[in-house]
N, C-alpha and C positions, 0 to 999 in steps of 0.2 A: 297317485303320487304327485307330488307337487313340482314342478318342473322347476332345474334352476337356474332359469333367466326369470323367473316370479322372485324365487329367493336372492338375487341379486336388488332387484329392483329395491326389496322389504328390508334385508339386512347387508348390505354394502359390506365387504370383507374388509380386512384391515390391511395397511398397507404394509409391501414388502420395506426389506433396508435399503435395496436399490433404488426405488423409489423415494424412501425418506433421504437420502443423499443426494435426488436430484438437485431438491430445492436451495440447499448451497452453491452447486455446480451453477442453476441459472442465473443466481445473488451474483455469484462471483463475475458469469460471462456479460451479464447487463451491465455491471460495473464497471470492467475493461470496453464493452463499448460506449459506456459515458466518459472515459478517459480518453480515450482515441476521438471521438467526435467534438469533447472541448478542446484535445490538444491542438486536432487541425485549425478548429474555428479560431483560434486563440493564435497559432503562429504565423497561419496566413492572412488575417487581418493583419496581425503588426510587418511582415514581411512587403506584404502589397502598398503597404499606407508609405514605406520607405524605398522601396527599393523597384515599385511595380511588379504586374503579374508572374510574367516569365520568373523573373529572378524572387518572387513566390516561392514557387515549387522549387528552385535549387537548392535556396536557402532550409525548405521544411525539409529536404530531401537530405543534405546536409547533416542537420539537426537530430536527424533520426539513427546516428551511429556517436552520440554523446553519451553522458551518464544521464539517468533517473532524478532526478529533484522533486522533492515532496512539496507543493506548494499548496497554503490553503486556501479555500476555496472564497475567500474575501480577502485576499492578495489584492493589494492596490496596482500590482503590474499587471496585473489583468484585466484593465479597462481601455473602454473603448474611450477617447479624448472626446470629454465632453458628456459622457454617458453615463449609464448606471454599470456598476461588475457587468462583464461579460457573463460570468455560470452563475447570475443572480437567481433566474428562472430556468431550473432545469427540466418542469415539467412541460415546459411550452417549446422550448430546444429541442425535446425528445420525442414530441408527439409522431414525428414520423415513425410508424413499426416497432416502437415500446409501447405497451401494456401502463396502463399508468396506475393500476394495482398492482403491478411488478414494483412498482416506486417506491408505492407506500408497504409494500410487504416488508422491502428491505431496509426501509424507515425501523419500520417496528423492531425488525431481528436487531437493527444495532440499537434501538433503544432498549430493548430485553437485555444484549449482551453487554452494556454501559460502557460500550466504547468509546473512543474520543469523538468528537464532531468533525463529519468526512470532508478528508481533502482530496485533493484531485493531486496524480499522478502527472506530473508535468517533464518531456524527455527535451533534457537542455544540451547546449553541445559543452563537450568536458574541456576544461582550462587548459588541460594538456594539445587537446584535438585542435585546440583553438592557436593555442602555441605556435606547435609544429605546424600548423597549412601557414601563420604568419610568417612564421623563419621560412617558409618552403616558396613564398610570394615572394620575401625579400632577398633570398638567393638567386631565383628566377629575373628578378628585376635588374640584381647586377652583372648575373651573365649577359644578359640582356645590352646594357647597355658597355660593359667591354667589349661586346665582339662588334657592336658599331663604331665604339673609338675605334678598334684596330682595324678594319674595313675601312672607314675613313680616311685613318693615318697612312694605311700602306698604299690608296690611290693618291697619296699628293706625291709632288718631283722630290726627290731627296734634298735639292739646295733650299727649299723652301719649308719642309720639313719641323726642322729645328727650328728658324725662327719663328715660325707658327706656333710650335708647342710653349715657346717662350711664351710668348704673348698669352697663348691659355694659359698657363700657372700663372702666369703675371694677376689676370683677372680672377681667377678662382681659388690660388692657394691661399690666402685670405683667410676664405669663408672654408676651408678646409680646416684650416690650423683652429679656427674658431672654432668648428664644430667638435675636434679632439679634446678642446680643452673642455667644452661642456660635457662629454663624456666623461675623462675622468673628474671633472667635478664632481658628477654625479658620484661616481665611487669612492669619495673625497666622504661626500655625504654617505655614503651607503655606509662606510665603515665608523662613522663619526656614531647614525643609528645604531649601529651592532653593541660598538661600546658603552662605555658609561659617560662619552663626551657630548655635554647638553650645547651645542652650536650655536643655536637660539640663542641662549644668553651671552655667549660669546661677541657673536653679532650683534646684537642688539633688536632681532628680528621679533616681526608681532606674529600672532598665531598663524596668521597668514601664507607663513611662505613657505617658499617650494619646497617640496621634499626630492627625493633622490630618484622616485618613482616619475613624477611631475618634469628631473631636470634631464631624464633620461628618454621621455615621452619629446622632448622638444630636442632632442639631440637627433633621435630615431627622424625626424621630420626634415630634418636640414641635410642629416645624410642622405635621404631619399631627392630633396631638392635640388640641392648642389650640385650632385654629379649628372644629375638628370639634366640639367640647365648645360654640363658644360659638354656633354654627350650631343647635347643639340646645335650647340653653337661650334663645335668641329664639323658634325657629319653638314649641315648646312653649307658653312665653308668651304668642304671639301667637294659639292656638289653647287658649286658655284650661286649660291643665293646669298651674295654676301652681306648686302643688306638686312635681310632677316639674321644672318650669321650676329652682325652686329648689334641687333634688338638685344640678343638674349643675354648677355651681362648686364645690359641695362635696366632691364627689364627684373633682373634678380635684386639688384642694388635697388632700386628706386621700390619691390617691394620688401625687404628687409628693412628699408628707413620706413618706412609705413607702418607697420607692426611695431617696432621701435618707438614713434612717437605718436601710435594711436591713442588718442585722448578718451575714449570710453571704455567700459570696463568689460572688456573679454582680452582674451593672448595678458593672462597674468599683471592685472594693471597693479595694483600692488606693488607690486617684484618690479617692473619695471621703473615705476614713483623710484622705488626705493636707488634700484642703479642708477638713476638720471640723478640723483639727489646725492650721492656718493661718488661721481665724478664732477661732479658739482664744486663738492665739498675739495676734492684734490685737486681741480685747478686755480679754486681760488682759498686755500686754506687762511681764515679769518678769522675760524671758531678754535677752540682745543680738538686736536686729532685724536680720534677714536682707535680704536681696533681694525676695524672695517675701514676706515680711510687708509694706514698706511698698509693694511694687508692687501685691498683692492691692488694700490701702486706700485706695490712689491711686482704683485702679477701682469703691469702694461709693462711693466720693464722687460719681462719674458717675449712680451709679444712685441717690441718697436719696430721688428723687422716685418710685424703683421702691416702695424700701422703707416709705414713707409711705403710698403706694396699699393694698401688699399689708396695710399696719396693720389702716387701713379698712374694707379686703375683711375681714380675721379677722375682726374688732369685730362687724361686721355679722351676718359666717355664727354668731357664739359668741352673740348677741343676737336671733339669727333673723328679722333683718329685710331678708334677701334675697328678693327681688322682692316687697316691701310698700310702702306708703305712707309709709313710712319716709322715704323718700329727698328727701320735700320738707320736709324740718326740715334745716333747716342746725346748728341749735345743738344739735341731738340727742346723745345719747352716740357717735354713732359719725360724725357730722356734718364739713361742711364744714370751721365755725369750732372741731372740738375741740384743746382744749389740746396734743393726743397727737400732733397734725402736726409741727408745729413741733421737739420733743420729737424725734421718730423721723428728722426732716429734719438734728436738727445731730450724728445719735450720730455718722455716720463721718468728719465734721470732729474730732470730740472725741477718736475714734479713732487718726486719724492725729498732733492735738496731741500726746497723750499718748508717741505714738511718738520724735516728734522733741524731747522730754524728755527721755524716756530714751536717746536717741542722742547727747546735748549729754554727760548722766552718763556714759556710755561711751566715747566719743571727747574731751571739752572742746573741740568745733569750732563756732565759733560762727555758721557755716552754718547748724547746725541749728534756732537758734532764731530765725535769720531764717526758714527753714522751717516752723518753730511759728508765727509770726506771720503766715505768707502763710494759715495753716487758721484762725487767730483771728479775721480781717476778714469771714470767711463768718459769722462768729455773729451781727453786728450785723444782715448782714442778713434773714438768719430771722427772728430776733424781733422787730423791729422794724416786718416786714409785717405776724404775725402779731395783734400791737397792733391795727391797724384793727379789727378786731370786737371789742375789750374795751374800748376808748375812745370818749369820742364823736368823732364826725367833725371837728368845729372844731378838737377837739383835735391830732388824728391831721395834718389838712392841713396847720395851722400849726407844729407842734412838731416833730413825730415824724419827717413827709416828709423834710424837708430831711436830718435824718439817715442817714435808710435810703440818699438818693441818693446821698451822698456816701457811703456805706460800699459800695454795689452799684459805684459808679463806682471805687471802691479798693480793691476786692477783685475787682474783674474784669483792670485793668492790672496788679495785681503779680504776679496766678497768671498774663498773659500774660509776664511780663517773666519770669519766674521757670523755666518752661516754657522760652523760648528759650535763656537762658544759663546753666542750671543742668540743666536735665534731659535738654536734647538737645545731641549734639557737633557743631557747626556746622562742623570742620574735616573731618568726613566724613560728610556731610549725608547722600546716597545713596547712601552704600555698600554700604549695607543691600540691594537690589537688585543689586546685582552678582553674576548666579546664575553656580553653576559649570557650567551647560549653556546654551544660547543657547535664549530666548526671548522670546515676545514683548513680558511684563512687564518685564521686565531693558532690551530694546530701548527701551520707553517709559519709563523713571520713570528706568534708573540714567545719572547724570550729565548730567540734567539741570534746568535756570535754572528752568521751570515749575513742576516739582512744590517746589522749594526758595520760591518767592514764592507758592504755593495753600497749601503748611503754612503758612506765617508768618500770610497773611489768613486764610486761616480758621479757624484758633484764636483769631486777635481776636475776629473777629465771633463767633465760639462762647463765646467767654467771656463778652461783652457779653450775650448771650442767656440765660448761666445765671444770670445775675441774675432772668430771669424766672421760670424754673422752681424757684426757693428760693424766689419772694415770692408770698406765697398771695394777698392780693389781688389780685394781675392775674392767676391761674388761675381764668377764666369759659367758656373755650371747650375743650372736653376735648379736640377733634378738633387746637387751636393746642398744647397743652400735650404730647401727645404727639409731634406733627410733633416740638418743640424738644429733649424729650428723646431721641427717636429722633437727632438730630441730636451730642447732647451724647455719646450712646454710641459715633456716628462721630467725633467731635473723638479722642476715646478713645482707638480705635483709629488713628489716625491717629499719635496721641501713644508709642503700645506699640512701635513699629516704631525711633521714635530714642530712647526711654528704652533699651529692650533693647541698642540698635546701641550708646549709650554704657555703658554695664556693661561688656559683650562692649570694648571696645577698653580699658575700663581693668583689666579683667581679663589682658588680653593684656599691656597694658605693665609690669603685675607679675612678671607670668610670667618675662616677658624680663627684667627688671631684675636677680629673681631670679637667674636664668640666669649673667648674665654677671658678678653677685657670686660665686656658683659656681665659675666657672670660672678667676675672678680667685685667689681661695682657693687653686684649685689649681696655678695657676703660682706662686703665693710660695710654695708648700708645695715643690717641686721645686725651686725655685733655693735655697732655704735648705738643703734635701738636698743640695746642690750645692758648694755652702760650705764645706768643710773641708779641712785644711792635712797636706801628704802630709809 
């Protein structure tokens, strides 16, 4: 009999299905570890190259509770700077403890089964994951730095207190009020995108500029700055380093002018060209006034109370009496009662007068000089508060008062009347909102009674209010003074949404106008072709 370990050697049996199923299984598990060994090689190069070793492994470790991304396998993100693809040679990568007939097996199997050309399996971290640890940093940061203001605040003496805080808004509400307004600019823009309102051409902007993503990215940076800067400059203070206390407004101002009038081209040179060119144009108006020029002016006028502060703040940092004794002299050079309020409160009324002057010279509409007079009835009441501390008080109550009221009470109703029936189009009040994709904002605000009767009342009451903030004797409470102008910079924006929406429609009905003179042209042009005698 023939023994069968001969008969094995001679006719080898045929294989089980277990066994024909292994050869998938091993296809499959070589494949997941060429995924896994280009993943690491691939994120801890780039983690290392940036951020060093330790923070390597946080970062892949990290990474590794993201979504799946299919990247292929001559992806340009995946090279080394300066080099060939990283997974260019996966046979030479792999030689350690791969079979490099395993390689080409699996070659063959996807060329038999005419698959696509294999990508590699890349685990990135998911946009959401990426989100929330940012909002979860930047919550952290400002617990963070309120429980140091209030630690700070509550070790100073109480008489000392309040004029400290003073002095900090003094230097920081500024760049506060700034940073709000580049916020909602940005949702100025966000919803100008959503709709059918082309901005661009509004403005007159080249492909260049910012978008709402871009002016939201440089908001997120100042609000991180700012408070972080004025966090330092209490708890310092309040830990007796007042020297360095005093660096750190200067040190924020001196670099905000930097970036401002950096001459090469990163921090948006463009955008910037363009705003240096646009206040340019408003303080010396020589040219015809655009869109963008009186639109710009419209909005310093919101802010004069910014730019009066920010005087101050100079005055002080060029005199060196940032966090000194200073601060309780009212009539000082850089004071309360100085001349230089008042002065710095009326330039962007004087600004915009000047503009709709020369708009009356260029057009003879005599719109414009009612619009000159709506900026004229703001001068009365600047100066006329600013009086109380030059006069004596008998004087002031019985002469002056009655004035000032009667100019605050008449310069608040005509810029509300003037606002309503000249600057916004009431015959398509929210259409501004009418996005081209369905959302919740659009569901809320377009086409409806609410939001048309909240603009109407509160641009009253907001106007009523900027009487406040132009009259320097009723600015006693820094905490009321900021609340209003905070408030005046939301009227603002509120206001940018149907000044822009009416441009945008009268820009359109040119258009069309245009259009269908055009096209008039050209049917007389053809029937007069038409005309002749055979």
């Amino acid at each position: 009999p023939i023994s069968p370990h001969f008969s094995l050697k001679q006719n080898p049996p045929s294989k089980s299905a277990g066994e024909i199923q292994r050869t998938p299984r091993r296809s499959a598990y070589i494949n997941a570890l060429i995924q896994a060994k280009l993943y690491i090689q691939t994120h801890y190069y780039i983690y290392s190259l940036f951020f060093g070793r330790f923070s390597a492994f946080i970062l892949l470790f990290t990474s590794m509770f993201g979504g799946i991304t299919t990247v292929p396998i001559n992806s340009p993100h995946l090279r080394k700077s300066g080099s060939r693809p990283v997974v260019s040679d996966l046979a030479d990568e792999l030689g350690n403890g791969i079979e490099e007939g395993s390689l080409h097996s699996i070659e063959a199997n996807d060329t038999k089964s005419g698959s696509a050309p294999m990508s590699t399996v890349v685990i990135m971290p998911s946009p959401i994951f990426l989100w929330r640890f940012k909002v979860l940093l930047f919550f952290s940061w400002g617990f963070i730095c309120c429980k140091i203001l209030w630690n700070s605040v509550m070790i100073m003496s109480a008489d000392l207190r309040d004029l400290f805080l003073y002095e900090a808004f003094l230097y920081y509400n500024p760049l506060l009020l700034v940073t709000m307004m580049v916020w909602l600019w940005g949702v100025n823009l966000w919803v100008f995108s959503q709709g059918n309102v082309i901005y661009s051409k509004i403005f007159d902007l080249d492909q260049n500029h910012l978008t709402y993503r871009e002016i939201w990215k440089c908001a997120t940076w100042m609000t991180i700055i700012v408070p972080t800067s004025m966090t330092a400059y209490i708890y310092l203070y309040s830990h007796g380093e007042v020297s360095l206390a005093a660096s750190q407004p200067v040190l924020l101002y001196c670099a905000v002018a930097m970036i401002l009038i950096f001459p090469f081209d990163i921090f948006y040179l463009s955008s910037r060209y363009y705003l240096f060119r646009t206040l340019w144009r408003i303080i010396l108006p020589l040219q015809a006034i655009s869109f963008s020029d009186f639109f710009l002016a419209d909005i310093l006028t919101s802010m004069a109370k910014v730019f009066s502060d920010l005087e101050r703040s100079v005055c002080r940092m060029i005199h060196r009496q940032v966090a000194t004794i200073a601060w309780f002299e009212a009539d000082s050079v850089c004071g309360s009662h100085s001349v230089a309020i008042p002065l710095v409160l009326v330039l962007p009324y004087f600004f915009r007068l000047f503009q709709c002057i020369r708009q009356y010279k260029d057009t003879r509409e005599k719109t414009a000089l009612l619009n000159a007079l709506k900026y004229w009835t703001a001068v009365p009441v600047i100066f006329l508060s600013a009086l109380k501390y030059h006069v004596f008080p008998e004087r002031w109550t019985n002469f002056y008062r009655p004035f000032w009221l009667l100019s605050a009470v008449l310069n608040s109703l005509y810029s509300f009347y003037w606002d309503v029936t000249r600057d916004w189009d009431l015959s398509g009040f929210t259409r501004i909102f009418k996005f081209t994709k369905p959302h919740i904002c659009s569901y809320l605000l377009h086409g409806r009674t609410w939001v048309y009767l909240w603009v109407i009342g509160s641009n009253l009451i907001l106007r009523c209010t900027w009487t406040y903030k132009l009259s320097a004797h009723l600015r006693h409470n820094y905490l009321t003074v900021f609340t209003i102008t905070a408030l005046e910079i939301f009227r603002r924006f509120q206001w940018v949404f149907f000044r822009v929406e009416n441009e945008w429609n009268k820009m359109n009905s040119k258009s069309n106008i245009q259009l269908s003179f055009n096209i008039t042209n050209e049917e007389e042009k053809l029937l007069v072709s038409g005309d002749h005698n055979v």
